[in-house]
Each structure stands twice: as C-alpha cells, then as structure tokens.
BAMAR-668362 format. One record per residue (C-alpha): residue number from 1; residue in three letters; x, y, z. Coordinates in steps of 0.05 Angstrom, whole numbers, always signed. Each point is the difference from the previous one (the first is absolute). Layout:
REM residues N
NODE     k     r       px       py       pz
NODE   NUM   ALA        X        Y        Z
...
This chain:
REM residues 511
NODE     k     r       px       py       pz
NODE     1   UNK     -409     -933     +777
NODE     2   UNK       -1      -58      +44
NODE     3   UNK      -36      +36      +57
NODE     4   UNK      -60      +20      -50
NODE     5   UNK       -5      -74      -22
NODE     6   UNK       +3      -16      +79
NODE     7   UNK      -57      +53      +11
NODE     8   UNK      -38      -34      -57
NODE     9   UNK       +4      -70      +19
NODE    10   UNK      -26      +30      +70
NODE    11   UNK      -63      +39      -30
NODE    12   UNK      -12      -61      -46
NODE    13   UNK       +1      -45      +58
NODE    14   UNK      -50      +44      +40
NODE    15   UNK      -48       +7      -51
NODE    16   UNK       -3      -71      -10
NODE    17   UNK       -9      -15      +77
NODE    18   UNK      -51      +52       +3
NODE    19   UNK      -40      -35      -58
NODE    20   UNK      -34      +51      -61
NODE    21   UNK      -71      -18      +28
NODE    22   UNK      +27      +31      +62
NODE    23   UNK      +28      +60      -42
NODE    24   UNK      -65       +5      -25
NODE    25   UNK      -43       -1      +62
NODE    26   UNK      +49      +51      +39
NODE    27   UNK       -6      +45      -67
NODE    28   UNK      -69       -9       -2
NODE    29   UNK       -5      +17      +85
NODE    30   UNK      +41      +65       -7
NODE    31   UNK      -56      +24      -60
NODE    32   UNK      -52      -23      +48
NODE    33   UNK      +30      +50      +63
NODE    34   UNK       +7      +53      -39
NODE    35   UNK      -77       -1      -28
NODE    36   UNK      -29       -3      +74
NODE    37   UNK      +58      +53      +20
NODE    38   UNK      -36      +44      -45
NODE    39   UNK      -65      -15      +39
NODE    40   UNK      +28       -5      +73
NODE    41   UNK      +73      +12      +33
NODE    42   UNK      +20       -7      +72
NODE    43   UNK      -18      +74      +12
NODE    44   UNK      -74      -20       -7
NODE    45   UNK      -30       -2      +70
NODE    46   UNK      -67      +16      +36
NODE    47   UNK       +2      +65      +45
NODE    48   UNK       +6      -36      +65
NODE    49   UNK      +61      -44      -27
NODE    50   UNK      +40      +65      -24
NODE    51   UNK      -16      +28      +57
NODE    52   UNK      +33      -60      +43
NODE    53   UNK      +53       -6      -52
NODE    54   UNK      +27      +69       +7
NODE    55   UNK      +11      -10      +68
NODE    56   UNK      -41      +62      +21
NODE    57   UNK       -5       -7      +81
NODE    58   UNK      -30      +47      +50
NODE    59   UNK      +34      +67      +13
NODE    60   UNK      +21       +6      -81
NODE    61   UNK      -17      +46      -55
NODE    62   UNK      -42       -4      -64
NODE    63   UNK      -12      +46      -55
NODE    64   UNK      -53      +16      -58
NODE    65   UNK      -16      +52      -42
NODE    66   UNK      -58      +40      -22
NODE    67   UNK       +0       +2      -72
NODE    68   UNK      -75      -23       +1
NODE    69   UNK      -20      +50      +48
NODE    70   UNK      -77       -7      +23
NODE    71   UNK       -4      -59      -43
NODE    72   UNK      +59      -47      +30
NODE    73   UNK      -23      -56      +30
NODE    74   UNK      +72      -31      +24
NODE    75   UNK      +17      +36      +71
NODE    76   UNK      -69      -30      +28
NODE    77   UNK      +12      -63      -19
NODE    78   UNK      +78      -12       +9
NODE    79   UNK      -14      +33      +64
NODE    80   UNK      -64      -49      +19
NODE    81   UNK      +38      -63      -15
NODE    82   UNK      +59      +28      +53
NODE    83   UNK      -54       +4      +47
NODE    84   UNK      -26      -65      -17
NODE    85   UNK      +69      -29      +13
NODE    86   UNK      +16      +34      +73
NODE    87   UNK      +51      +46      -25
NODE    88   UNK       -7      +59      +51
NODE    89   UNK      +48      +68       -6
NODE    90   UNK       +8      +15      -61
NODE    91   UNK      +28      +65      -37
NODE    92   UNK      -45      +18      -57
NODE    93   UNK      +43      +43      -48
NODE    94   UNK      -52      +15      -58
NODE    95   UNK      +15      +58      -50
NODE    96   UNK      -70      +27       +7
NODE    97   UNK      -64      -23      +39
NODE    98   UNK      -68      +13      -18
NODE    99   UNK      -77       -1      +16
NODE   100   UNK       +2      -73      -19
NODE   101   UNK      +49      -26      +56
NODE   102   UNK      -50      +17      +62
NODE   103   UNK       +2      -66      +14
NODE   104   UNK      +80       +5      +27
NODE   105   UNK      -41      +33      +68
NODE   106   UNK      -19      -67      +21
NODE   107   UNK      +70      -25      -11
NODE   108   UNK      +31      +57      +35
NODE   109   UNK      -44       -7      +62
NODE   110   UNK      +13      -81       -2
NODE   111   UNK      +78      +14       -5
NODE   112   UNK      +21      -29      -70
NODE   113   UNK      +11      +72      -27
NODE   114   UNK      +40      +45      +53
NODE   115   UNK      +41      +46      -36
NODE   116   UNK      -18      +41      -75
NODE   117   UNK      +47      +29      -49
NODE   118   UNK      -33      +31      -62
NODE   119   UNK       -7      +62      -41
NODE   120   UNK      -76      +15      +26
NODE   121   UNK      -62      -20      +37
NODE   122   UNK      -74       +7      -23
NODE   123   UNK      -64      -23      +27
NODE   124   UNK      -24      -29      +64
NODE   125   UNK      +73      -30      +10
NODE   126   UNK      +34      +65       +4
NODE   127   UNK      -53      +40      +40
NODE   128   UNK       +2      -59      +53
NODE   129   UNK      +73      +13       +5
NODE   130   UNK      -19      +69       -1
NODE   131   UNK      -24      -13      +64
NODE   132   UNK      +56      -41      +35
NODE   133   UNK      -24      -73      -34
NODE   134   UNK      +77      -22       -1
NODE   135   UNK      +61       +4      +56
NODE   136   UNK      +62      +19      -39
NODE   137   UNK      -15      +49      -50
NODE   138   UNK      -12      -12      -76
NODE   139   UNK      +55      +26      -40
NODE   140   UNK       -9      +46      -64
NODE   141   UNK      +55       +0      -61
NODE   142   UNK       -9      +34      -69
NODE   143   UNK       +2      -56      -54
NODE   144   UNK      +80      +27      -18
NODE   145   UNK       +7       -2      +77
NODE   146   UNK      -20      -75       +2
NODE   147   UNK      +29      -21      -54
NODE   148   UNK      +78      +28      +28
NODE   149   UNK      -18      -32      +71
NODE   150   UNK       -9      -72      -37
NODE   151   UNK      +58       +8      -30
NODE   152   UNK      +46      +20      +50
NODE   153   UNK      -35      -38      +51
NODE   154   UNK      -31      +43      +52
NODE   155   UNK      -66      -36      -19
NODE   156   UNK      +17      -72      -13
NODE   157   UNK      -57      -43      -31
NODE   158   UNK      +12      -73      +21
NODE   159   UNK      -60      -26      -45
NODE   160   UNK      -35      +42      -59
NODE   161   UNK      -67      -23      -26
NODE   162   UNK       -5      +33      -77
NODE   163   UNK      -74       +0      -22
NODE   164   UNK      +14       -1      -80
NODE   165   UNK      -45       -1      -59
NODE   166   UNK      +34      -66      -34
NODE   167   UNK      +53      -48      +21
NODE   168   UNK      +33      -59      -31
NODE   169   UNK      +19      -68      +36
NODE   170   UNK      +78      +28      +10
NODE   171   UNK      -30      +67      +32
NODE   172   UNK      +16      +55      -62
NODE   173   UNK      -59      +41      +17
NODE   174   UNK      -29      +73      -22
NODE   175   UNK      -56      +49       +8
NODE   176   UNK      -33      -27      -65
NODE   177   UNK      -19      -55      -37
NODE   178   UNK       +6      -27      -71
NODE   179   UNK      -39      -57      +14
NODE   180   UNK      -84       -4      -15
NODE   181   UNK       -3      -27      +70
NODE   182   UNK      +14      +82      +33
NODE   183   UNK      -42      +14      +55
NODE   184   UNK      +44      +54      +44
NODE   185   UNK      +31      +50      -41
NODE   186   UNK      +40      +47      +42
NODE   187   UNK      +51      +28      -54
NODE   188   UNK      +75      +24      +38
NODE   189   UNK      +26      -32      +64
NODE   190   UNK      +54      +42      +19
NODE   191   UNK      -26      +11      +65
NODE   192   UNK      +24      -79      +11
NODE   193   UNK      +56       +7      -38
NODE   194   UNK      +42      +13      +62
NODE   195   UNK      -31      -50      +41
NODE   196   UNK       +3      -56      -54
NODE   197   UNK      +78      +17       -9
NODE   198   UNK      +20       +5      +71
NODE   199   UNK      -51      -41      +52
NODE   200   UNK      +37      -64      +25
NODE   201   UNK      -65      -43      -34
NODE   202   UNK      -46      +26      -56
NODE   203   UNK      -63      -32       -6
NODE   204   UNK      -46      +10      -61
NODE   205   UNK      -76       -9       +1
NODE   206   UNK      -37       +9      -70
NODE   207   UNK      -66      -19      -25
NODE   208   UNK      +37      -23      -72
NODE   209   UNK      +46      -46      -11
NODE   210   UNK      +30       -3      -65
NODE   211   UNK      +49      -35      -45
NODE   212   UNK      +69       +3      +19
NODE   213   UNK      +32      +47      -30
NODE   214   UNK      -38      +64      +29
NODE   215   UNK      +31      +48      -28
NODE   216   UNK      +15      +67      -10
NODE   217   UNK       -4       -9      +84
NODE   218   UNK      +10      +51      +53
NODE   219   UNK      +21      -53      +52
NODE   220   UNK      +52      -49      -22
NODE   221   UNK      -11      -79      +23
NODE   222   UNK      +69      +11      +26
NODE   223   UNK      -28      +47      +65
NODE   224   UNK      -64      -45       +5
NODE   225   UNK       +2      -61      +52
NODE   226   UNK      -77      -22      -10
NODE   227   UNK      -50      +23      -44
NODE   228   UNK      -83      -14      +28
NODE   229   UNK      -65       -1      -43
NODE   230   UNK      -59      +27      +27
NODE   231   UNK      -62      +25      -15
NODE   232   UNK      +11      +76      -13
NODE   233   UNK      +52      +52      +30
NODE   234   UNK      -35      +52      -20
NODE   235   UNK      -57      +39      -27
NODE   236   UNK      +23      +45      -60
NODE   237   UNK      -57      +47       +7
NODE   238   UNK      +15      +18      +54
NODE   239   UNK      +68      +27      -18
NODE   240   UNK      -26      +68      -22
NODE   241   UNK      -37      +11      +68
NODE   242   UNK       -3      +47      +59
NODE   243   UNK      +55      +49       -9
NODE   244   UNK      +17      -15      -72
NODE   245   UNK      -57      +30      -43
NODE   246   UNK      -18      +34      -64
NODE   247   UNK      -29      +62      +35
NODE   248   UNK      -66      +28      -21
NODE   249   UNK       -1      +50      +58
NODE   250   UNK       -5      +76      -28
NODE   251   UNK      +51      +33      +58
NODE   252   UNK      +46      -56      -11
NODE   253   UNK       -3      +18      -81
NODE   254   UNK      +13      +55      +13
NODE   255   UNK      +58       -5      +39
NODE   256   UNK      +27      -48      -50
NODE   257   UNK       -9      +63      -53
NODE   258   UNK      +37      +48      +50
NODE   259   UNK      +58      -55      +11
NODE   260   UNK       -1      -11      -75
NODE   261   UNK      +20      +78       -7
NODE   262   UNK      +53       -9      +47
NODE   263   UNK      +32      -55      -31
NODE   264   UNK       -3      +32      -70
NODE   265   UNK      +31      +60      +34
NODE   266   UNK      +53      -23      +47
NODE   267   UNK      +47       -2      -50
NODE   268   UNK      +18      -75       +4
NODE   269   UNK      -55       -2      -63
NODE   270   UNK      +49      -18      -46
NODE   271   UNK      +17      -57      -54
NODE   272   UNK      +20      -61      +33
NODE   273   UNK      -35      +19      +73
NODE   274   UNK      -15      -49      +43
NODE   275   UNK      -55       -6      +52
NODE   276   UNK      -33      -37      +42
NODE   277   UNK      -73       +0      +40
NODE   278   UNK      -20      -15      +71
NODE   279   UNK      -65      -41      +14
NODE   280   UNK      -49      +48      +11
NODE   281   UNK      -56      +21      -46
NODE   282   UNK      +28      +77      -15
NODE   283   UNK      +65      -23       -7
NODE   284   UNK      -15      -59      -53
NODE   285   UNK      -45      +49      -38
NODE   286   UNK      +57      +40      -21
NODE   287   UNK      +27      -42      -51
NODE   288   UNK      -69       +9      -37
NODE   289   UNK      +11      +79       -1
NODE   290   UNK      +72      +10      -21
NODE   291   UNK       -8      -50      -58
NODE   292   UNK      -27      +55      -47
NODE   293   UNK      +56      +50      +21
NODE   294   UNK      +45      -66      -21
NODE   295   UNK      -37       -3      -68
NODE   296   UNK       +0      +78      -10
NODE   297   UNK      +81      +12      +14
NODE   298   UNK      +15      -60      -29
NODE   299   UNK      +28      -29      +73
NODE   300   UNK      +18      -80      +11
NODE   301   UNK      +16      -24      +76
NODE   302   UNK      +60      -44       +4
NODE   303   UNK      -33      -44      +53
NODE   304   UNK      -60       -7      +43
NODE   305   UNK      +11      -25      +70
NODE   306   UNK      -34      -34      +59
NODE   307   UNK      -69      -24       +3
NODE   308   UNK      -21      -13      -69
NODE   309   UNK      -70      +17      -24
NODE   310   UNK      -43       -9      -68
NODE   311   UNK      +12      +74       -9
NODE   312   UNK      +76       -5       +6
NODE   313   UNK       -7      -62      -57
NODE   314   UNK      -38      +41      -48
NODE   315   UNK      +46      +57       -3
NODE   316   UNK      +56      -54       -9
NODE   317   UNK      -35      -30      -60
NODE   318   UNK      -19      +69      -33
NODE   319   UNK      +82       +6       +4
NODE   320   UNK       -2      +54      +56
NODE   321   UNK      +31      -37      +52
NODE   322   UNK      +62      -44      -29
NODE   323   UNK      +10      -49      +67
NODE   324   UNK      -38      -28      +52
NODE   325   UNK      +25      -16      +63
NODE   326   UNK      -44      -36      +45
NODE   327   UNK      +11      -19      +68
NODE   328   UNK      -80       -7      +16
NODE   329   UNK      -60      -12      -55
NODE   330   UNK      -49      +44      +21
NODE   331   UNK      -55      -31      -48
NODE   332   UNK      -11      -63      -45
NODE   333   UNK      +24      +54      -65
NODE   334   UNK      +77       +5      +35
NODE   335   UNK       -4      -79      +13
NODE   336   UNK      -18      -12      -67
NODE   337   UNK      +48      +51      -27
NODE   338   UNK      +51      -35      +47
NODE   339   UNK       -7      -64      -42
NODE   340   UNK       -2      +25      -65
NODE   341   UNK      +50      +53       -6
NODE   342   UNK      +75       -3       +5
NODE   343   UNK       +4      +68      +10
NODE   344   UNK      -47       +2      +58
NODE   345   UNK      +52      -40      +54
NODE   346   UNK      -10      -22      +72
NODE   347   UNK      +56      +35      +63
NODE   348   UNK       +3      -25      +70
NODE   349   UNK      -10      +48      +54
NODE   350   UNK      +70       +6      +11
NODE   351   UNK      +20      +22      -77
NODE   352   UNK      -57      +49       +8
NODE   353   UNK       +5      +36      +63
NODE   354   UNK      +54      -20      +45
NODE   355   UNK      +45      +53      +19
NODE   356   UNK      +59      -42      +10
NODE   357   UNK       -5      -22      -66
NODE   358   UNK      +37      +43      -56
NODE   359   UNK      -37      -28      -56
NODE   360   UNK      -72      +11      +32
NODE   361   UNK      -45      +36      -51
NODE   362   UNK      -19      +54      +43
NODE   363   UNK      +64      +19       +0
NODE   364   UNK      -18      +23      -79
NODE   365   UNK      -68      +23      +12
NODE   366   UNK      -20      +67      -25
NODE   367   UNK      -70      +14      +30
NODE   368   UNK      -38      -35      +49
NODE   369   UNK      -75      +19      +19
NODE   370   UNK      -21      -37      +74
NODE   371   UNK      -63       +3      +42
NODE   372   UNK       -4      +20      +71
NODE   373   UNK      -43       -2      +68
NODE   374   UNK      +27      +62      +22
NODE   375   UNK      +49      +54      -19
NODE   376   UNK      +28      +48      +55
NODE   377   UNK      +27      +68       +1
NODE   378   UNK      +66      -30       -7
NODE   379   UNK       -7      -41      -68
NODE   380   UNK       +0      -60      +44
NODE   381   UNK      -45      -56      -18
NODE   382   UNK      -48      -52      +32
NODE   383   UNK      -26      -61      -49
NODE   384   UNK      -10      -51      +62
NODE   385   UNK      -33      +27      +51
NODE   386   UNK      -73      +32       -1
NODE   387   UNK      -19      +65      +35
NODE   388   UNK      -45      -42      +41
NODE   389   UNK      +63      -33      +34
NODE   390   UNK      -12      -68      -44
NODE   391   UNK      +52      -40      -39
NODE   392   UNK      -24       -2      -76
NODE   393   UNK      +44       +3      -53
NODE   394   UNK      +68      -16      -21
NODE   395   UNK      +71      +26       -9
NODE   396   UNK       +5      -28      -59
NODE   397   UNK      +58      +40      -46
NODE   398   UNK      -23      +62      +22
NODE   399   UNK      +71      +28      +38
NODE   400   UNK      +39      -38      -46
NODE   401   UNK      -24      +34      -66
NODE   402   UNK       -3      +66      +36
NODE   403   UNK      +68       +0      +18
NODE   404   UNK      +33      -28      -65
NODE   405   UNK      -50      +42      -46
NODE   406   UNK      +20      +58      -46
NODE   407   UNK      -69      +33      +32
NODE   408   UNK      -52      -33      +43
NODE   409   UNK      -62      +26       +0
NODE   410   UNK      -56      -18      +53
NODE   411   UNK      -65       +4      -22
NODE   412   UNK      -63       +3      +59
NODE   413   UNK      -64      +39       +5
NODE   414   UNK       +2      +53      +71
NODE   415   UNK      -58      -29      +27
NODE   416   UNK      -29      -82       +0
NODE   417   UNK      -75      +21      +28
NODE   418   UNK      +23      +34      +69
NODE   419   UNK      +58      -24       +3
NODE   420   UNK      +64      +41      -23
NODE   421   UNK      +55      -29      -46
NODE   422   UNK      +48      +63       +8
NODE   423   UNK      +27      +18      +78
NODE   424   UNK      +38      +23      +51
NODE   425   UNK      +49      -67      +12
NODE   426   UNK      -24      -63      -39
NODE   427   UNK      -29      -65      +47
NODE   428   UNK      +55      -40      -20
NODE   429   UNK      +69      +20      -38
NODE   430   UNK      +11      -51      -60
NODE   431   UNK      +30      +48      -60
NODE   432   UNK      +48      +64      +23
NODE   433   UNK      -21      +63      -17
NODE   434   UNK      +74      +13      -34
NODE   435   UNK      -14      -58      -47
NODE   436   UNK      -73      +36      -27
NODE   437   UNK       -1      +53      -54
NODE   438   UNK      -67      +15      -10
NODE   439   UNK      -69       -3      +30
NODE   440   UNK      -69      +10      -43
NODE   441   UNK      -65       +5      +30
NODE   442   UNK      -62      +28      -24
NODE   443   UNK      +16      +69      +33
NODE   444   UNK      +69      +11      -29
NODE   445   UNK      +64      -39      -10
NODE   446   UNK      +55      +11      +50
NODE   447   UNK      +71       -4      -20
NODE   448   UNK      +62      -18      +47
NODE   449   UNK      +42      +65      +23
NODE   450   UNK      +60      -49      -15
NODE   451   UNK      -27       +0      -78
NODE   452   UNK       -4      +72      -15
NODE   453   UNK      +17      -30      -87
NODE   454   UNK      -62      -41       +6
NODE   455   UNK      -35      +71      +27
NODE   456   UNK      +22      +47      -42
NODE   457   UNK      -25      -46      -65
NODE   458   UNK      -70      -16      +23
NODE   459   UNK       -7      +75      +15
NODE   460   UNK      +16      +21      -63
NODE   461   UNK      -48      -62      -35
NODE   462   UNK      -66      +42      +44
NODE   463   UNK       -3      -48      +54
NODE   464   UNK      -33      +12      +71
NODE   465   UNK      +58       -1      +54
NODE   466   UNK      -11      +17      +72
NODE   467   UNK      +42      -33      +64
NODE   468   UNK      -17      -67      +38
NODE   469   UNK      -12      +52      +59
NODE   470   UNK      -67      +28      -44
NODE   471   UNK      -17      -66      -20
NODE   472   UNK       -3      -13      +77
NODE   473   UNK      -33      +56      +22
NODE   474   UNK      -49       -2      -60
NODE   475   UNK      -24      -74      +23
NODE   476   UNK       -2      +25      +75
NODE   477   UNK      -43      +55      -20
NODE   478   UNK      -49      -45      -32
NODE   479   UNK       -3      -54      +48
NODE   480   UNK      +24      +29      +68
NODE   481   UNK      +68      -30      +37
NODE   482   UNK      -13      -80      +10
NODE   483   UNK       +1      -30      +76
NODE   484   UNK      +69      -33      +18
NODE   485   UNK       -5      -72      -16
NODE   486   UNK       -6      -51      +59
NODE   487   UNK      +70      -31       +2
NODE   488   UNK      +16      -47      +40
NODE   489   UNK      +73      -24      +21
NODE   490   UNK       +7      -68      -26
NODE   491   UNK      +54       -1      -69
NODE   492   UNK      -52      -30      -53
NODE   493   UNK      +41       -1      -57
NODE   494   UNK      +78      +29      -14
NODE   495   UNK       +4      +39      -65
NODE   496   UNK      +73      -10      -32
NODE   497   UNK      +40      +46      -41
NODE   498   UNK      +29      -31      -67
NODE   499   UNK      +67       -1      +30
NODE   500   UNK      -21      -54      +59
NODE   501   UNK       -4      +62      +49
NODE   502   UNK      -71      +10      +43
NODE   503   UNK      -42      +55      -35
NODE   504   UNK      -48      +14      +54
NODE   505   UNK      -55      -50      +33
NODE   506   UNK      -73       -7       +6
NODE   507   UNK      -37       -6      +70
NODE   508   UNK      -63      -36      +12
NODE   509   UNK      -73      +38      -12
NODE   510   UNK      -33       -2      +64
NODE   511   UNK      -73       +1       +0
C-alpha cells in the first residue's frame, strides 16, 4: 500500500510541475500531429529526394512493372530523373517493356541503362537491341520465372519504383481508387508484388493521394520507404492495347471457334474446370464461344486465371465463373471488377506461376489457351522472337502455364501474310514441346504423340487432326521454304528456363 501512495504522491507532483495549461497544450499538439499525419508523413518526398534517400548509387539495380502497359508513363520518367542526376550503369529489371519506353535508347547509348531483365521487348527499343544496341545481353524470364529469382535472390532489386493508381501518406497503395480524385486505374499489381515485398527500398509514385487509411491495399505502408505524387503514371486506355485486343479479325474467329471445340472436347470440360487465356486475340476470344456450351450443360468454372479481361468479368457475374484470380487487368472492366468484388482477388507473380512455389495457381489449372509466333514440328514454341529475326513480344506465363496445365492448347494461324507460323525448328525455344498438348490452326488441329487421351476424344467429337509435319509442309507449299535469317554472333538477349537454367539465346539481326 505504501508504494501506491509513493507512486501517487510522485504522479501528483508531476502533474502539478507540468502545469494543466501545459497538459492542455501537449494534448492539444498530439491532436494537431495526427491531423497533418493524415495529410503528410515522413515518407512524403519529391522523386529526386527518394531517389537520394534510398541510397541508389551507380552500378545498382531498380525495378518496375508493367501493369499499365502502352499507357505507363513511370519507367521514362524515374529513368529521366537518374539521368538528370549522373547515375550511370544501371540494371533495369522491368517485368515487361513496351512501345512506350523507346526513349531508354538514348539512356542506353549515354550509359545510365547497361543491363535489362524483363519478360519482353516491343517497339523500336527491342529491334535496336535486335541489332546489337546493348553489350551484355538482355535477359528474358517468364513472369513465375521472375517472380522465384526475386525471391531467392538471383535477381536482387536494390530500389523498386511501383507506379500505383492511389496511395496514402503512410504508402498503403493499390491498383484502384475509391477516391473521386482517380486518374490511373490499372486494376491488379501482382506483377510488383514481388518487387514491393523483397527490393531493399520500395518507392511509390501515384497521381492520388488519399486519406490515410487506404485500404483494402495491395502494398502495405510497412514495405513502402517513400511514397511521390506526380502528374500521371499511366494512361488507362492504353491498357487494352497492342497485343491485348477484342479481335474482330474473321481467321482469328475462327480459330477461337476451332479452339472452343477443343476445349469442350478435351475432356477437362467439366464442373468446377479451371482455365486460363493467353494475350492474344484467338486465344481471348475463346471465352466468348464456350460460354453457351457452359449455359447448355449446365457447366460453372471454379476459377479464371491470369490476365483478366471484361469477358472473363461477365461470365463471373452471370455466375459461370465462381473466382477471379488476377495477376494483370487486361481492361478498365477487370480493374473495376478488381475494386468492387471480393470474389474477384489480386496474386503476385509468384502465387501465380512460380514453379518453386507449391501453392502457385497453375499448379490447379485445368486448361490453358496461349498465343504463339511460331510452332515447330516439335510442339516447341516461339512468343518472343519474330521470323524476321526481331525481338517483339514477351514470355510472359506462357511456359509456366504450359507446364503446370491439365492441357495447353496453342492457338496460331499457319501463315501471318508470307510469313509461316508452323516450321521446321522454331527461331527461338521459349515453351518445350513436352509441355504442349495441342495445336489449332485454320488447316487442322495437331495433337501431341505424348497425348494420345486428348486424340482419341477430339476424333471421336469430328474434329480435323493431321501432324505438325503437314501443317509444315502445307505452309511450305503455299509460300515456298524462307531464306536463313542473317544472324550475327553477338548474344542479344539470354532466354531462361523457369528453373534459373539458360533456355536458349537470341543473336543479333544483321542487316
């Protein structure tokens, strides 16, 4: 008893030394802080001073992602201010580069940019590395590829700048916004999910700050070290661009029809399939054409994977399609969806394709229908390289869902204008032959020796089969045998398998 009375005599005598007008002002302070906290923290910071605070010196490596795709607006300018400040060797590990970023040529020839990790190359960038623009070679991972090299650290990120669509003060951040104030909509960011949870500095540059609390978040404050306001980070229209369209082209309808047939008839048809489709305008059509073979046989999809599009959302809200799982937005629907809908949820790249990771959800994925350059004789499969020698396209998930899928099936046409899509020995090896099921083209479907099943059912539902080795000669006949292409010997770009192992490489296009 006597030490509580001792305590209290103590407190007492405090309190009166302090004063209660001092009480008062020191309450009234702490209110004070925590108003402008919700208007400003010490993460708060101009580009140029996160950039000195990280600490990010020549030689180092910095990170973005491309969930904007033609429309972001972030690599150019991160990557202009770096210039601006006399940073010089840098290592640009992006998860996908597009038209937009021509402007890294200038900062490769002036030294700030000297090394590229990404998924894919498009536009005058990649067809000036084509050609021998940089000295060490730019290296190509599937998105599950990149996300396990993060993690394990084979590709460590010292400073990740994370274009997103609303931030508060603190740094919880997302692909959407809930304020009035949204200019960049992007939907999912688990392309920088990885980078966010594992680079030694996270930056975060968004054109709307909101009220702390932003939440639901995909980012926690707790990864963030500085959060920047700018003008924009990206163009939403621009999302749904290039490679990711609503086809209107007559052969690639009706490929999407033939693929459609396969799917319904591959025997993985069934209540509670899953499925997932690759970027390409075929391949995203099929989900339109299987929907009233859903209807008729009363069939519901468990999940829908990937790249989500508008299509994917309305057969999720007519009830075909219970969950979502989105790892890229393809249009402003899926971002809106995104926000809306609890059972339309966001997965980093490493919880959907990694192979090292058991609970990836392509482990669990029924059907896949991807895109491709070129097919050869040997099921193998070319999405980066063009038959003209020239980097333009992207890895993307293509080998990862092909090898974790109940059935992939790759979906191209024999013949882009003179050039053919189905040969001897494909330009440059990105998905194994033993990892792809089934081929459709206009002239027949082709279906792996190693898959005699999948065969034996699409013969029986009427379907066209012939070999790889008639597609081949089929598109020969038509077009002739095309000239070797003019390699060079310089290493352009190294292609990696999903386990970390080299995959094949691409030499520079001379000429």
């Amino acid at each position: 008893m006597s030490n509580i009375k001792e305590r209290a005599a103590l407190i007492d005598k405090a309190a009166k030394q302090m004063g209660k007008d001092a009480y008062k002002n020191n309450t009234n302070k702490s209110r004070i802080r925590r108003a402008d906290f919700k208007k400003e923290s010490p993460k708060m910071a101009t580009l140029e001073e996160a950039i000195r605070n990280t600490g990010l010196k020549d030689g180092m490596t910095i990170s973005f992602h491309h969930h904007f795709r033609g429309g972001d607006k972030v690599v150019n300018m991160v990557v202009d201010k770096l210039a601006e400040m006399g940073l010089k060797n840098l290592h640009l590990a992006a998860s996908s580069l597009q038209d937009v970023h021509a402007p890294l040529i200038e900062h490769i020839k002036n030294g700030v940019i000297t090394e590229i990790s990404t998924s894919g190359l498009r536009g005058e960038l990649a067809t000036e590395i084509s050609h021998g623009l940089m000295e060490k070679p730019v290296v190509f991972r599937s998105h599950g590829g990149r996300g396990s090299a993060i993690r394990n650290g084979e590709l460590h990120i010292d400073v990740a700048f994370i274009g997103v669509s609303s931030s508060d003060p603190l740094g919880n951040s997302c692909g959407f916004s809930r304020s009035e104030n949204a200019k960049s909509i992007c939907g999912s960011l688990g392309y920088a999910l990885p980078d966010a949870q594992n680079a030694d500095h996270v930056v975060v540059l968004t054109d709307d700050l909101v009220d702390y609390p932003n939440t639901p978040c995909s980012i926690s404050e707790h990864l963030v070290d500085y959060v920047v306001v700018c003008d924009s980070v990206g163009d939403s229209s621009k999302i749904a661009s290039g490679a990711i369209r609503d086809t209107k082209n007559p052969r690639d309808i009706l490929l999407a029809k033939q693929a459609a047939k396969v799917v319904i008839n591959s025997g993985y048809f069934n209540d509670g399939f899953s499925i997932q489709t690759g970027s390409g305008g075929a391949s995203l059509a099929v989900v339109k054409y299987i929907r009233e073979s859903m209807l008729e046989k009363g069939i519901k999809a468990s999940f829908a994977l990937g790249g989500i599009t508008a299509h994917m959302v309305k057969l999720h809200e007519e009830g075909l399609i219970d969950r979502l799982i989105d790892v890229q937005s393809f249009d402003r629907a899926a971002a809106e969806s995104i926000k809306n809908d609890p059972n339309h949820r966001e997965v980093s790249a490493i919880g959907y394709a990694s192979a090292d990771e058991p609970g990836s959800a392509t482990h669990f994925l029924d059907i896949v229908i991807l895109s491709a350059l070129e097919v050869d004789v040997n099921f193998n499969v070319n999405v980066l390289v063009g038959s003209d020698g020239i980097i333009r396209g992207a890895i993307g998930g293509h080998p990862d869902t092909a090898a974790d899928s109940g059935i992939s099936i790759v979906v191209c046409p024999l013949l882009r204008g003179r050039i053919p899509c189905v040969v001897d020995e494909v330009t440059t090896l990105i998905t194994p032959g033993s990892t792809v099921d089934v081929v459709v083209t206009e002239y027949g479907i082709a279906v792996n020796p190693n898959r005699p099943e999948i065969a034996e059912r699409l013969r029986e539902a009427g379907l066209n089969l012939v070999s790889m080795t008639d597609l081949k000669n089929r598109a020969q006949k038509m077009i002739g045998t095309p000239d070797p292409l003019p390699f060079g010997d310089k290493v352009v770009g190294i292609v990696m398998n999903r386990d970390g192992s080299v995959m094949d490489v691409i030499k520079n296009i001379v000429g």
